[in-house]
N, C-alpha and C positions, 0 to 999 in steps of 0.2 A: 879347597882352593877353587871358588867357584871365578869364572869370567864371567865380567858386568857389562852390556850394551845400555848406554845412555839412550832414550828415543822421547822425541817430540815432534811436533807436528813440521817444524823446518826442516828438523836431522832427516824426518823420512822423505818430505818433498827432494833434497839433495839426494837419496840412496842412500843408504845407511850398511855397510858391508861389514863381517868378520868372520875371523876363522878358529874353528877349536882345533887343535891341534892333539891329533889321537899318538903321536907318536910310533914307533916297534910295536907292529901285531903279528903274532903269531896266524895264519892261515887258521880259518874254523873256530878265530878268537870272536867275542863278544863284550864291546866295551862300553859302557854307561858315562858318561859325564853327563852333568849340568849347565845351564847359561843362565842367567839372571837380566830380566829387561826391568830397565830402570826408568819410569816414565818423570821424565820433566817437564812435563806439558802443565797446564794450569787446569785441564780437565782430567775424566777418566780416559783412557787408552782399550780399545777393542780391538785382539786377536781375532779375525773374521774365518781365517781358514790358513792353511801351509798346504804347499808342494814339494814332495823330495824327485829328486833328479832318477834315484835308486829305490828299490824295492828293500837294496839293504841296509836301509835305514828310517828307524821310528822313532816319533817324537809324540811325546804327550805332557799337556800340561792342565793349567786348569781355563776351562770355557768362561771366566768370568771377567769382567771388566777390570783392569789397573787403577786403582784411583792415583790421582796428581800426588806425587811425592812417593806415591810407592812403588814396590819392584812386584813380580811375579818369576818364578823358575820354569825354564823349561827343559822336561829331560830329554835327554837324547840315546838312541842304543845303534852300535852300527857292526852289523855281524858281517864279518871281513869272510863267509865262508863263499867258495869258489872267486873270490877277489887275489889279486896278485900285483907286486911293484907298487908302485904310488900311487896312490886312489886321492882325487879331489871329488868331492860329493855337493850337489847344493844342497839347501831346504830355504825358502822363501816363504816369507811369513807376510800375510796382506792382515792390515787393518781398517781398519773402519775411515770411510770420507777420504783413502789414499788411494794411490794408482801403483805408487813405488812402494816395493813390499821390502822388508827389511831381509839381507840376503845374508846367509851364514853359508860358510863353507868348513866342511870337513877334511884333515887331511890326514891322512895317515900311509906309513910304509909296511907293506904285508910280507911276510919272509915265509 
């Protein structure tokens, strides 16, 4: 069950925001999900660079351009170790000829 972001050149002029939702972690847990960017632009779409707010959290996807109609995955891992309570995390994702970077937010409760 992967979550789908729509982006195009207007969505990201506007800000384009979402959240994955890590749910119950365990303290020293390490969780992987997915996001899928789904470009509806009439062109290709270019990932330029990401910013995480946290150290404890990586992201890797693939460096290559979105062509129009297609989607690209980006993984995500977020090691809950020495974290505790409710954790909100960013990662900001800038593209090409934008200034608003497309914002995701992590959330999860660590026990």
């Amino acid at each position: 069950n992967i979550q789908t972001v729509a982006v195009n050149h207007s969505i990201l002029q506007e800000g384009v925001r979402d959240t994955l939702h890590f749910g119950r972690m365990r303290q020293d847990e390490i969780i992987r999900k997915q996001l899928r960017i789904q470009n509806e632009s009439d062109g290709p779409m270019v990932i330029l660079r990401h910013v995480t707010s946290c150290g404890c959290t990586t992201v890797n996807y693939e460096r290559k351009p979105i062509a129009a109609g297609e989607s690209s995955i980006i993984n995500f891992e977020f090691d809950s170790r020495g974290e505790m309570g409710w954790q909100m995390k960013l990662m900001e994702f800038y593209f090409a000829e934008k200034d608003t970077p497309l914002k995701i937010y992590i959330e999860a409760e660590i026990e």
